[in-house]
C-alpha positions, 0 to 999 in steps of 0.5 A, spaced: 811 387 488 804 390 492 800 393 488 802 400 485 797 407 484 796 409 477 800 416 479 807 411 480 806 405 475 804 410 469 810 415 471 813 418 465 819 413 463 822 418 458 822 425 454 816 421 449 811 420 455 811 427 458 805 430 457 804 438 455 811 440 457 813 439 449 818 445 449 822 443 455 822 436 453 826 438 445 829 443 449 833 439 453 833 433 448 837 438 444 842 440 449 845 433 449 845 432 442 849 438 441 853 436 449 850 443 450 848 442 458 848 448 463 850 445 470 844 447 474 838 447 472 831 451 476 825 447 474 818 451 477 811 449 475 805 448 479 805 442 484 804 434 479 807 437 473 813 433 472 818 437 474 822 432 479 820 426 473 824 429 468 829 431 472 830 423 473 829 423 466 835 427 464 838 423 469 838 417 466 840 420 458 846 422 462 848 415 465 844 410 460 849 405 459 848 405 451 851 411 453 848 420 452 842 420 449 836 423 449 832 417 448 835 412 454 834 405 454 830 404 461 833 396 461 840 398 464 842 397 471 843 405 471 836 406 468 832 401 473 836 403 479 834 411 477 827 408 477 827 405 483 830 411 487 837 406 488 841 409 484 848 411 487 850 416 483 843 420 484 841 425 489 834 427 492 834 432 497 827 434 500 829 442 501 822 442 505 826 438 511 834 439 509 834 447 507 839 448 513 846 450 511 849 443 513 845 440 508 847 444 502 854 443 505 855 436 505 853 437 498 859 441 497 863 437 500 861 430 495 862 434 489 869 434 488 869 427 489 869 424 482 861 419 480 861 412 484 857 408 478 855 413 472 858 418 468 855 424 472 852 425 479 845 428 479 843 433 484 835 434 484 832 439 490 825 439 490 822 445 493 827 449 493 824 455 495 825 452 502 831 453 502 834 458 508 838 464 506 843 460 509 844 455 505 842 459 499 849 463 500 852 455 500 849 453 495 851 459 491 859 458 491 858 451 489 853 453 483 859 458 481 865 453 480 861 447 479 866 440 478 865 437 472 861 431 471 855 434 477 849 436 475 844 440 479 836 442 478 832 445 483 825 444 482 820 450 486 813 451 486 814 459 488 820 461 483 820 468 485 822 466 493 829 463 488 834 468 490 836 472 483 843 470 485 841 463 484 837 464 479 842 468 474 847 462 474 841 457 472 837 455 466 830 456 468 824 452 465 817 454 468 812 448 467 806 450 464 799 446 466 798 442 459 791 441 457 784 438 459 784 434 451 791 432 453 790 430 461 784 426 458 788 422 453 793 420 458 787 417 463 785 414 457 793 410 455 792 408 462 785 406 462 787 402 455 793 399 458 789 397 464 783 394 460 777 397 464 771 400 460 770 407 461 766 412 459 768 419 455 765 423 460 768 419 465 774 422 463 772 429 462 769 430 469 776 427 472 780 431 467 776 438 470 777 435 477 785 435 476 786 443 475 791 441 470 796 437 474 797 430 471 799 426 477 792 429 481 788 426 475 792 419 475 791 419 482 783 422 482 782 416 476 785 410 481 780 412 486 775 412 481 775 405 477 776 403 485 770 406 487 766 404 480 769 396 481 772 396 474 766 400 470 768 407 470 761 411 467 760 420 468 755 418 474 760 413 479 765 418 479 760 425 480 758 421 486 765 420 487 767 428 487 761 430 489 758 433 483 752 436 484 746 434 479 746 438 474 738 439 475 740 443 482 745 448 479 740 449 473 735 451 478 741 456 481 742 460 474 735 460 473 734 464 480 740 468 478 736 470 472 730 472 475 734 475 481 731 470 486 737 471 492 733 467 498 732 461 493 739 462 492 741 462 499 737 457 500 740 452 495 747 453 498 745 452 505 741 446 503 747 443 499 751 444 505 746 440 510 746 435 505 753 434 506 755 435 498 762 439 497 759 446 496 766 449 493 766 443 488 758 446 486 760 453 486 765 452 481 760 448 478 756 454 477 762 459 476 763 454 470 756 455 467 756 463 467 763 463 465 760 460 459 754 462 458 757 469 457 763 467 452 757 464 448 752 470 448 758 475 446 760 470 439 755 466 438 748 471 441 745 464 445 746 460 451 746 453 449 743 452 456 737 456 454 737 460 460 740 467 459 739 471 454 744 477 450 739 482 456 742 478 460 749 479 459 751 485 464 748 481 469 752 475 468 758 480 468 757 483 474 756 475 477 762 473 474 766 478 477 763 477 484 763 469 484 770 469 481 773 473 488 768 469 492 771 463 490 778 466 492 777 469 498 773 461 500 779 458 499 782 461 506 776 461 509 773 456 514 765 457 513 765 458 505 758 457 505 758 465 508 762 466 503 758 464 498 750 466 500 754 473 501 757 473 493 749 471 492 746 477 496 752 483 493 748 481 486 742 485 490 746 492 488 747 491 481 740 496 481 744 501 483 750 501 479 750 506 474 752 505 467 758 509 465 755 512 458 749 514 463 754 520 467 758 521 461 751 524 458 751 528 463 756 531 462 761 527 467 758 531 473 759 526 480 758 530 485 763 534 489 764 536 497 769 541 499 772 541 507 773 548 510 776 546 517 772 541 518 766 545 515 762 540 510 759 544 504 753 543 500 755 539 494 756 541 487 752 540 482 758 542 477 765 538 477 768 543 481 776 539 480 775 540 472 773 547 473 780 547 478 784 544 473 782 549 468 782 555 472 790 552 473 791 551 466 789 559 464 790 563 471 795 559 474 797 555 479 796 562 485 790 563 484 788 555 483 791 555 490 787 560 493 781 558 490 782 551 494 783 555 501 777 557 499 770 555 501 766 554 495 757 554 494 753 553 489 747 558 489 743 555 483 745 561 479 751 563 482 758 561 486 760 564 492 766 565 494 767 566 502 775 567 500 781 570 506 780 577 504 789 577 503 787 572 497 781 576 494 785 580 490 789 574 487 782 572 485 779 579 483 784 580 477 782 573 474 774 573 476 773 573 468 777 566 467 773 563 473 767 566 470 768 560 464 771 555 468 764 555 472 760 557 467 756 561 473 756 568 475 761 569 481 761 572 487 766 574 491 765 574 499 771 577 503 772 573 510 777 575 515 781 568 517 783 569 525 791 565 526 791 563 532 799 561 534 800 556 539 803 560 545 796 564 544 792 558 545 797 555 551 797 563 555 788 561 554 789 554 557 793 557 563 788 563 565 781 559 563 785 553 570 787 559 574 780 562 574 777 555 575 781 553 581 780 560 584 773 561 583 775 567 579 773 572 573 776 576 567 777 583 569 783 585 564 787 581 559 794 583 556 797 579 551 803 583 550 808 583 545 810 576 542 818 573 543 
Protein backbone atom coordinates (compact mmCIF):
# COMPACT_ATOMS: atom_id res chain seq x y z
CA UNK A 1 0.00 0.00 0.00
CA UNK A 2 1.30 3.95 -0.91
CA UNK A 3 2.03 5.94 1.65
CA UNK A 4 -1.30 7.39 3.19
CA UNK A 5 -1.69 11.32 4.81
CA UNK A 6 -2.41 11.16 8.44
CA UNK A 7 -5.95 12.92 7.61
CA UNK A 8 -6.91 9.23 5.97
CA UNK A 9 -4.69 6.39 8.14
CA UNK A 10 -6.09 8.18 11.51
CA UNK A 11 -9.68 8.70 10.25
CA UNK A 12 -12.05 7.73 13.27
CA UNK A 13 -12.78 3.87 12.90
CA UNK A 14 -15.73 3.76 15.52
CA UNK A 15 -17.91 5.92 17.94
CA UNK A 16 -14.72 5.87 20.70
CA UNK A 17 -12.36 7.90 18.51
CA UNK A 18 -14.60 10.68 17.23
CA UNK A 19 -13.50 13.58 18.77
CA UNK A 20 -15.64 16.44 20.40
CA UNK A 21 -18.88 15.16 19.13
CA UNK A 22 -19.25 13.32 22.29
CA UNK A 23 -23.60 13.81 22.29
CA UNK A 24 -23.99 12.63 18.86
CA UNK A 25 -21.89 9.61 19.50
CA UNK A 26 -24.28 8.41 22.90
CA UNK A 27 -26.95 9.57 21.09
CA UNK A 28 -26.61 7.37 18.12
CA UNK A 29 -24.96 4.56 20.21
CA UNK A 30 -28.33 4.52 22.22
CA UNK A 31 -30.53 4.29 19.32
CA UNK A 32 -29.09 0.97 18.26
CA UNK A 33 -29.40 -0.36 21.57
CA UNK A 34 -32.92 0.38 22.18
CA UNK A 35 -33.32 -0.33 18.10
CA UNK A 36 -34.72 3.10 18.05
CA UNK A 37 -33.31 4.21 14.62
CA UNK A 38 -35.00 7.10 12.72
CA UNK A 39 -34.62 6.19 8.88
CA UNK A 40 -33.12 9.70 7.67
CA UNK A 41 -30.64 11.39 9.52
CA UNK A 42 -29.27 15.37 8.67
CA UNK A 43 -25.61 15.73 9.78
CA UNK A 44 -24.55 19.46 9.43
CA UNK A 45 -21.25 21.16 10.87
CA UNK A 46 -18.47 23.13 9.47
CA UNK A 47 -16.25 21.36 6.99
CA UNK A 48 -13.83 18.34 8.56
CA UNK A 49 -15.94 17.69 11.43
CA UNK A 50 -16.60 14.01 11.12
CA UNK A 51 -20.00 14.17 9.51
CA UNK A 52 -19.42 11.84 6.60
CA UNK A 53 -17.07 9.56 9.26
CA UNK A 54 -19.75 8.83 11.58
CA UNK A 55 -22.05 8.65 9.03
CA UNK A 56 -19.78 5.48 7.62
CA UNK A 57 -19.52 4.38 11.33
CA UNK A 58 -23.24 3.74 11.75
CA UNK A 59 -23.04 2.09 8.66
CA UNK A 60 -20.87 -0.62 9.90
CA UNK A 61 -22.81 -0.75 13.58
CA UNK A 62 -25.65 -1.75 11.46
CA UNK A 63 -23.91 -4.26 8.89
CA UNK A 64 -21.05 -5.46 11.59
CA UNK A 65 -21.14 -9.38 11.04
CA UNK A 66 -21.16 -10.10 14.72
CA UNK A 67 -24.40 -8.38 14.06
CA UNK A 68 -26.14 -4.43 15.39
CA UNK A 69 -24.08 -2.82 17.66
CA UNK A 70 -22.56 0.39 18.55
CA UNK A 71 -19.14 -1.11 18.98
CA UNK A 72 -18.58 -2.87 15.40
CA UNK A 73 -15.95 -5.17 15.24
CA UNK A 74 -13.82 -3.29 12.26
CA UNK A 75 -12.28 -6.88 11.15
CA UNK A 76 -15.31 -8.51 9.13
CA UNK A 77 -15.76 -8.49 5.49
CA UNK A 78 -18.52 -5.51 6.00
CA UNK A 79 -16.52 -3.59 8.34
CA UNK A 80 -13.25 -3.61 5.84
CA UNK A 81 -14.97 -3.29 2.56
CA UNK A 82 -17.24 0.03 4.53
CA UNK A 83 -13.29 1.07 5.14
CA UNK A 84 -12.45 0.93 1.91
CA UNK A 85 -15.36 2.52 0.03
CA UNK A 86 -16.05 -0.99 -1.49
CA UNK A 87 -18.94 -2.10 0.23
CA UNK A 88 -22.15 -2.80 -2.04
CA UNK A 89 -24.44 -2.07 0.31
CA UNK A 90 -23.45 1.50 0.62
CA UNK A 91 -24.01 4.47 -1.14
CA UNK A 92 -22.17 7.86 -1.33
CA UNK A 93 -23.44 10.47 -3.65
CA UNK A 94 -21.62 13.73 -4.01
CA UNK A 95 -24.67 16.16 -4.17
CA UNK A 96 -22.12 18.80 -5.33
CA UNK A 97 -22.02 17.05 -8.81
CA UNK A 98 -25.19 14.55 -8.75
CA UNK A 99 -27.88 17.22 -7.20
CA UNK A 100 -30.03 16.69 -10.32
CA UNK A 101 -33.45 14.81 -10.15
CA UNK A 102 -32.07 11.78 -11.99
CA UNK A 103 -29.83 11.08 -9.54
CA UNK A 104 -32.22 11.26 -6.61
CA UNK A 105 -34.61 9.18 -8.81
CA UNK A 106 -32.21 6.34 -9.56
CA UNK A 107 -32.18 6.16 -5.88
CA UNK A 108 -35.84 5.93 -5.72
CA UNK A 109 -36.10 3.41 -7.58
CA UNK A 110 -32.84 1.06 -5.73
CA UNK A 111 -34.66 1.39 -2.64
CA UNK A 112 -37.09 -1.12 -3.02
CA UNK A 113 -34.85 -3.55 -3.69
CA UNK A 114 -34.13 -5.51 -0.75
CA UNK A 115 -29.82 -5.26 0.71
CA UNK A 116 -27.47 -7.24 -1.59
CA UNK A 117 -24.40 -8.14 1.23
CA UNK A 118 -25.58 -6.43 4.62
CA UNK A 119 -28.61 -5.95 6.77
CA UNK A 120 -29.24 -2.31 5.61
CA UNK A 121 -28.46 -0.39 2.56
CA UNK A 122 -27.04 3.04 3.67
CA UNK A 123 -27.57 6.28 1.80
CA UNK A 124 -24.95 9.12 2.72
CA UNK A 125 -25.34 12.53 0.47
CA UNK A 126 -22.73 14.67 1.18
CA UNK A 127 -23.45 18.35 0.63
CA UNK A 128 -26.58 18.01 0.55
CA UNK A 129 -27.45 21.56 0.42
CA UNK A 130 -26.55 21.27 -3.28
CA UNK A 131 -29.25 19.46 -4.20
CA UNK A 132 -31.87 21.29 -6.88
CA UNK A 133 -35.49 22.12 -5.64
CA UNK A 134 -35.92 19.10 -7.93
CA UNK A 135 -34.58 16.95 -6.81
CA UNK A 136 -35.26 17.71 -3.12
CA UNK A 137 -39.13 17.14 -3.96
CA UNK A 138 -37.71 13.82 -5.28
CA UNK A 139 -36.29 12.84 -2.40
CA UNK A 140 -39.08 14.02 -0.21
CA UNK A 141 -41.39 11.17 -1.39
CA UNK A 142 -39.09 8.70 -0.72
CA UNK A 143 -38.11 10.13 2.70
CA UNK A 144 -41.90 9.84 3.59
CA UNK A 145 -42.55 6.25 2.79
CA UNK A 146 -38.92 4.90 3.35
CA UNK A 147 -38.86 0.65 2.84
CA UNK A 148 -37.41 -1.25 5.59
CA UNK A 149 -33.87 -1.64 5.81
CA UNK A 150 -32.47 1.72 4.07
CA UNK A 151 -31.10 4.33 5.79
CA UNK A 152 -30.28 7.80 4.73
CA UNK A 153 -28.16 10.61 6.01
CA UNK A 154 -27.55 14.09 4.50
CA UNK A 155 -24.38 15.63 5.47
CA UNK A 156 -24.66 19.61 4.87
CA UNK A 157 -22.11 22.42 5.80
CA UNK A 158 -25.34 25.02 5.16
CA UNK A 159 -28.44 23.76 7.27
CA UNK A 160 -30.63 26.55 6.52
CA UNK A 161 -30.51 25.81 2.42
CA UNK A 162 -32.40 22.04 3.62
CA UNK A 163 -35.75 22.74 2.75
CA UNK A 164 -38.02 22.61 6.09
CA UNK A 165 -40.11 19.72 4.41
CA UNK A 166 -36.80 17.63 4.28
CA UNK A 167 -35.71 18.77 7.55
CA UNK A 168 -39.47 17.95 9.34
CA UNK A 169 -38.88 14.02 8.45
CA UNK A 170 -35.24 13.77 9.57
CA UNK A 171 -33.30 13.80 13.03
CA UNK A 172 -31.07 16.44 12.81
CA UNK A 173 -27.33 16.66 14.41
CA UNK A 174 -25.45 19.65 14.09
CA UNK A 175 -21.50 19.01 14.73
CA UNK A 176 -20.06 21.47 16.86
CA UNK A 177 -15.98 22.24 16.59
CA UNK A 178 -14.36 20.44 19.53
CA UNK A 179 -11.91 22.16 21.35
CA UNK A 180 -7.98 23.36 20.96
CA UNK A 181 -6.79 20.80 24.14
CA UNK A 182 -9.11 18.36 22.25
CA UNK A 183 -7.42 18.88 18.74
CA UNK A 184 -4.23 18.62 20.51
CA UNK A 185 -4.52 15.33 22.19
CA UNK A 186 -5.52 13.81 18.75
CA UNK A 187 -2.34 15.24 17.14
CA UNK A 188 -0.37 14.12 19.96
CA UNK A 189 -2.17 10.14 19.44
CA UNK A 190 -0.88 10.46 16.09
CA UNK A 191 2.60 11.79 16.84
CA UNK A 192 2.81 8.83 19.71
CA UNK A 193 1.43 6.29 17.29
CA UNK A 194 4.00 7.46 14.65
CA UNK A 195 6.90 7.63 16.90
CA UNK A 196 8.05 11.42 15.86
CA UNK A 197 9.45 13.49 18.94
CA UNK A 198 7.45 17.03 19.11
CA UNK A 199 6.98 19.71 20.66
CA UNK A 200 4.09 20.96 23.09
CA UNK A 201 4.15 24.07 21.33
CA UNK A 202 4.28 22.52 18.20
CA UNK A 203 0.88 21.39 18.62
CA UNK A 204 -0.52 24.30 19.99
CA UNK A 205 0.34 26.43 16.96
CA UNK A 206 -1.27 23.63 14.81
CA UNK A 207 -4.20 23.18 16.66
CA UNK A 208 -4.61 27.36 16.51
CA UNK A 209 -3.99 27.18 12.60
CA UNK A 210 -6.82 24.08 12.09
CA UNK A 211 -10.00 26.61 13.32
CA UNK A 212 -11.62 23.80 14.82
CA UNK A 213 -11.56 21.15 11.94
CA UNK A 214 -9.86 18.08 12.82
CA UNK A 215 -8.94 16.69 9.46
CA UNK A 216 -7.42 20.37 8.69
CA UNK A 217 -5.25 19.63 11.91
CA UNK A 218 -4.30 15.97 10.57
CA UNK A 219 -3.43 17.22 7.32
CA UNK A 220 -1.53 20.72 8.54
CA UNK A 221 0.49 18.16 11.36
CA UNK A 222 1.50 15.58 7.97
CA UNK A 223 2.83 18.74 6.39
CA UNK A 224 4.52 19.61 9.19
CA UNK A 225 6.71 16.49 10.48
CA UNK A 226 7.48 16.53 6.33
CA UNK A 227 8.73 19.69 6.62
CA UNK A 228 10.65 19.45 9.93
CA UNK A 229 12.21 16.01 8.56
CA UNK A 230 10.63 13.80 11.49
CA UNK A 231 11.57 16.39 14.36
CA UNK A 232 8.67 18.63 14.95
CA UNK A 233 9.77 21.68 17.11
CA UNK A 234 7.28 25.53 17.57
CA UNK A 235 10.05 27.12 15.44
CA UNK A 236 9.67 24.57 11.96
CA UNK A 237 6.26 24.97 12.07
CA UNK A 238 5.88 29.08 12.63
CA UNK A 239 8.27 29.04 9.36
CA UNK A 240 5.65 26.38 7.90
CA UNK A 241 2.37 28.46 8.50
CA UNK A 242 4.00 31.51 8.13
CA UNK A 243 3.76 33.02 11.60
CA UNK A 244 5.32 36.24 12.23
CA UNK A 245 8.02 36.41 15.29
CA UNK A 246 6.44 37.33 17.96
CA UNK A 247 9.00 40.31 18.52
CA UNK A 248 7.36 42.28 15.18
CA UNK A 249 3.59 41.81 16.48
CA UNK A 250 4.82 43.22 20.06
CA UNK A 251 6.38 46.27 18.34
CA UNK A 252 2.74 46.40 16.19
CA UNK A 253 0.82 46.68 20.03
CA UNK A 254 3.35 48.74 21.13
CA UNK A 255 2.64 51.34 18.18
CA UNK A 256 -1.12 50.63 18.91
CA UNK A 257 -0.69 52.02 22.42
CA UNK A 258 1.26 54.90 21.59
CA UNK A 259 -1.52 55.54 18.70
CA UNK A 260 1.56 55.35 16.37
CA UNK A 261 -0.53 54.53 12.96
CA UNK A 262 2.15 55.13 10.20
CA UNK A 263 4.57 52.90 12.11
CA UNK A 264 1.69 50.67 12.05
CA UNK A 265 1.13 51.02 8.44
CA UNK A 266 4.33 50.57 7.61
CA UNK A 267 4.54 47.05 9.46
CA UNK A 268 1.88 45.87 7.43
CA UNK A 269 3.13 46.77 3.92
CA UNK A 270 6.58 45.86 4.86
CA UNK A 271 5.34 42.41 5.96
CA UNK A 272 3.63 41.91 2.73
CA UNK A 273 6.57 42.86 0.76
CA UNK A 274 8.65 40.34 2.74
CA UNK A 275 6.19 37.73 1.26
CA UNK A 276 4.89 36.97 4.98
CA UNK A 277 1.13 35.81 5.03
CA UNK A 278 -0.45 39.19 6.30
CA UNK A 279 -4.13 37.73 7.40
CA UNK A 280 -2.00 34.82 9.36
CA UNK A 281 -0.50 38.23 11.33
CA UNK A 282 -3.50 39.89 11.52
CA UNK A 283 -5.06 37.05 13.44
CA UNK A 284 -1.99 37.27 15.24
CA UNK A 285 -2.42 40.62 16.54
CA UNK A 286 -6.34 40.02 16.53
CA UNK A 287 -5.48 37.28 19.32
CA UNK A 288 -3.07 39.36 21.23
CA UNK A 289 -5.57 42.46 21.83
CA UNK A 290 -8.50 40.16 22.54
CA UNK A 291 -6.36 38.82 25.16
CA UNK A 292 -4.99 41.68 26.49
CA UNK A 293 -8.41 42.75 27.07
CA UNK A 294 -10.00 39.65 29.03
CA UNK A 295 -6.98 40.18 30.98
CA UNK A 296 -7.09 43.51 32.35
CA UNK A 297 -11.10 43.18 32.86
CA UNK A 298 -10.41 39.94 35.40
CA UNK A 299 -7.30 40.27 36.31
CA UNK A 300 -6.28 44.15 36.06
CA UNK A 301 -2.84 43.21 34.14
CA UNK A 302 -1.62 42.38 30.60
CA UNK A 303 0.56 39.43 30.78
CA UNK A 304 2.21 41.04 27.69
CA UNK A 305 3.16 43.82 30.03
CA UNK A 306 2.10 46.56 27.37
CA UNK A 307 -1.39 47.94 28.04
CA UNK A 308 -2.58 49.00 30.86
CA UNK A 309 -6.36 49.12 32.50
CA UNK A 310 -6.20 52.96 30.82
CA UNK A 311 -5.96 51.16 28.07
CA UNK A 312 -9.00 49.43 27.92
CA UNK A 313 -11.66 51.65 25.61
CA UNK A 314 -8.93 51.86 23.42
CA UNK A 315 -8.31 48.25 23.22
CA UNK A 316 -12.27 47.88 22.77
CA UNK A 317 -12.58 50.06 20.15
CA UNK A 318 -9.35 48.18 18.02
CA UNK A 319 -10.98 45.10 18.95
CA UNK A 320 -14.23 45.75 17.29
CA UNK A 321 -12.47 47.36 14.04
CA UNK A 322 -9.92 44.75 13.49
CA UNK A 323 -12.49 41.89 13.96
CA UNK A 324 -15.03 43.48 10.87
CA UNK A 325 -11.63 43.86 9.22
CA UNK A 326 -10.74 40.46 9.16
CA UNK A 327 -14.19 39.62 8.01
CA UNK A 328 -14.43 41.97 5.37
CA UNK A 329 -10.51 40.66 3.92
CA UNK A 330 -11.88 37.37 3.68
CA UNK A 331 -13.51 38.64 0.30
CA UNK A 332 -11.40 40.97 -0.70
CA UNK A 333 -8.35 40.49 -3.02
CA UNK A 334 -5.77 43.21 -1.43
CA UNK A 335 -6.20 42.62 2.26
CA UNK A 336 -3.32 44.79 2.87
CA UNK A 337 -5.84 47.98 2.23
CA UNK A 338 -8.02 46.51 4.58
CA UNK A 339 -5.80 46.19 7.17
CA UNK A 340 -3.86 49.75 7.06
CA UNK A 341 -7.26 51.25 6.51
CA UNK A 342 -8.72 49.20 10.29
CA UNK A 343 -5.31 50.91 11.36
CA UNK A 344 -5.86 54.74 10.13
CA UNK A 345 -10.17 54.19 11.73
CA UNK A 346 -8.01 54.09 15.12
CA UNK A 347 -7.48 57.96 14.32
CA UNK A 348 -10.92 58.80 15.12
CA UNK A 349 -11.28 57.37 18.53
CA UNK A 350 -10.65 61.22 19.69
CA UNK A 351 -13.65 62.17 18.47
CA UNK A 352 -15.72 59.75 20.19
CA UNK A 353 -17.78 61.09 22.79
CA UNK A 354 -18.55 58.86 25.90
CA UNK A 355 -21.87 58.36 26.49
CA UNK A 356 -22.14 59.47 30.42
CA UNK A 357 -20.51 62.68 28.83
CA UNK A 358 -23.92 63.59 26.82
CA UNK A 359 -25.88 61.92 29.40
CA UNK A 360 -24.69 65.01 31.87
CA UNK A 361 -25.88 67.23 29.41
CA UNK A 362 -28.83 66.52 29.81
CA UNK A 363 -29.08 64.03 26.45
CA UNK A 364 -28.73 67.32 24.05
CA UNK A 365 -27.62 66.00 20.55
CA UNK A 366 -28.12 68.58 18.19
CA UNK A 367 -31.39 68.70 16.05
CA UNK A 368 -32.05 70.45 12.39
CA UNK A 369 -35.65 71.04 11.49
CA UNK A 370 -36.59 71.21 7.36
CA UNK A 371 -39.21 73.41 5.88
CA UNK A 372 -39.53 73.11 2.12
CA UNK A 373 -36.19 72.37 2.03
CA UNK A 374 -35.14 75.41 4.25
CA UNK A 375 -32.18 74.32 6.68
CA UNK A 376 -32.70 76.05 10.23
CA UNK A 377 -30.39 76.79 12.72
CA UNK A 378 -29.67 73.91 15.20
CA UNK A 379 -31.22 73.43 18.30
CA UNK A 380 -29.57 73.72 21.53
CA UNK A 381 -32.68 71.60 23.04
CA UNK A 382 -33.92 68.13 22.11
CA UNK A 383 -36.69 69.43 19.99
CA UNK A 384 -38.03 65.47 19.44
CA UNK A 385 -38.22 65.17 23.46
CA UNK A 386 -39.86 68.16 23.82
CA UNK A 387 -42.36 66.89 20.80
CA UNK A 388 -42.86 63.68 22.22
CA UNK A 389 -44.19 65.60 25.62
CA UNK A 390 -46.10 68.03 23.89
CA UNK A 391 -47.95 65.06 22.23
CA UNK A 392 -48.42 63.22 25.47
CA UNK A 393 -50.02 66.59 27.29
CA UNK A 394 -51.61 68.45 24.31
CA UNK A 395 -52.35 65.75 21.97
CA UNK A 396 -51.36 64.38 18.65
CA UNK A 397 -53.11 67.95 16.41
CA UNK A 398 -51.35 69.99 18.09
CA UNK A 399 -47.86 67.82 18.14
CA UNK A 400 -48.69 67.68 14.34
CA UNK A 401 -49.22 71.30 13.89
CA UNK A 402 -46.05 71.87 15.39
CA UNK A 403 -44.00 69.41 13.15
CA UNK A 404 -45.57 71.55 9.90
CA UNK A 405 -44.19 74.35 11.57
CA UNK A 406 -40.55 76.00 11.35
CA UNK A 407 -38.92 76.19 14.78
CA UNK A 408 -35.84 78.92 15.84
CA UNK A 409 -34.08 78.62 18.95
CA UNK A 410 -33.24 82.70 19.82
CA UNK A 411 -31.46 82.15 23.11
CA UNK A 412 -34.10 83.30 25.07
CA UNK A 413 -36.90 82.12 23.29
CA UNK A 414 -38.59 79.88 20.56
CA UNK A 415 -40.13 81.39 17.59
CA UNK A 416 -42.66 79.70 15.83
CA UNK A 417 -43.44 80.88 12.21
CA UNK A 418 -46.61 78.61 12.10
CA UNK A 419 -49.62 78.54 8.79
CA UNK A 420 -51.87 81.20 10.69
CA UNK A 421 -55.00 78.52 9.84
CA UNK A 422 -52.85 76.34 12.53
CA UNK A 423 -52.14 79.17 14.86
CA UNK A 424 -55.01 78.71 16.68
CA UNK A 425 -54.50 75.29 17.43
CA UNK A 426 -51.31 76.28 19.23
CA UNK A 427 -52.37 79.37 21.07
CA UNK A 428 -54.72 77.47 23.11
CA UNK A 429 -51.88 75.05 24.33
CA UNK A 430 -49.01 77.78 24.53
CA UNK A 431 -48.67 77.09 28.50
CA UNK A 432 -48.11 73.07 27.78
CA UNK A 433 -45.57 74.33 24.87
CA UNK A 434 -43.90 76.81 27.34
CA UNK A 435 -42.85 73.74 29.66
CA UNK A 436 -41.98 71.41 26.93
CA UNK A 437 -39.44 73.78 25.80
CA UNK A 438 -38.47 75.30 28.72
CA UNK A 439 -38.41 78.71 27.02
CA UNK A 440 -40.39 81.66 26.61
CA UNK A 441 -42.81 81.28 23.16
CA UNK A 442 -43.35 83.37 20.44
CA UNK A 443 -45.88 82.77 18.01
CA UNK A 444 -45.32 84.22 14.37
CA UNK A 445 -48.45 83.85 12.16
CA UNK A 446 -47.19 83.26 8.26
CA UNK A 447 -49.47 82.63 5.08
CA UNK A 448 -48.43 79.46 3.52
CA UNK A 449 -49.18 80.08 -0.42
CA UNK A 450 -50.70 76.18 -2.06
CA UNK A 451 -50.05 76.18 -5.23
CA UNK A 452 -52.36 73.43 -7.37
CA UNK A 453 -50.86 71.92 -10.11
CA UNK A 454 -53.29 73.18 -13.18
CA UNK A 455 -51.93 76.93 -11.62
CA UNK A 456 -48.43 75.90 -12.11
CA UNK A 457 -49.18 74.18 -15.67
CA UNK A 458 -51.57 77.22 -16.89
CA UNK A 459 -47.88 79.52 -15.63
CA UNK A 460 -45.67 77.20 -17.96
CA UNK A 461 -48.04 77.71 -20.79
CA UNK A 462 -48.21 81.49 -20.75
CA UNK A 463 -44.43 82.11 -19.58
CA UNK A 464 -43.30 79.62 -23.44
CA UNK A 465 -46.02 81.52 -25.26
CA UNK A 466 -44.38 85.12 -24.06
CA UNK A 467 -40.96 83.71 -25.01
CA UNK A 468 -41.72 82.41 -28.36
CA UNK A 469 -43.51 85.79 -29.46
CA UNK A 470 -41.09 87.98 -27.79
CA UNK A 471 -44.23 88.89 -25.88
CA UNK A 472 -45.21 90.81 -22.17
CA UNK A 473 -48.03 90.30 -19.62
CA UNK A 474 -50.24 92.95 -20.09
CA UNK A 475 -53.69 91.19 -17.92
CA UNK A 476 -53.72 87.69 -16.56
CA UNK A 477 -57.05 85.96 -15.45
CA UNK A 478 -57.24 82.56 -13.96
CA UNK A 479 -60.94 82.17 -13.92
CA UNK A 480 -62.75 79.83 -12.07
CA UNK A 481 -61.25 76.10 -11.28
CA UNK A 482 -63.16 73.13 -12.77
Amino acid sequence: MGYQNFARKYRPKDFTQVVGQEAIVKTLSNAIKLNRLSHAYIFAGSRGLGKTTTARILAKCLNCEKGITPEPCGKCENCVEIDKGSFPDLYEIDAASNRGIDDIRSIRDNVSYAPIKGRYKVYIIDEAHMLTREAFNALLKTLEEPPPNNLFILATTELHKIPETIRSRCQTFIFKPPTKKQIKEYLKRILQEENIPYEEEALDLIAEASEGGMRDAASLLDQAVIYSEGNLTAEKVRQMLGVIPEGIVKEFLSNLKEKDLKSMVKTIATLEEEGYDISVFWNQVLESVHNALINLTIEGKDPQQIFTEEDTKLLIYANDIFKKASLEAKNFQDKKDIYQLAVLKLKFIKNLIPLEKILEKGGSIPVQTYQKKEKTEEKGFNLQRALQQIKREAGGIVAGALSSATIKDEGNKIVINIDKNLADIVKDKIDIIKSAFGKDVAIEEIQIKKETKKTKKRDEAVNRIMELFNGKLITYSEGEED
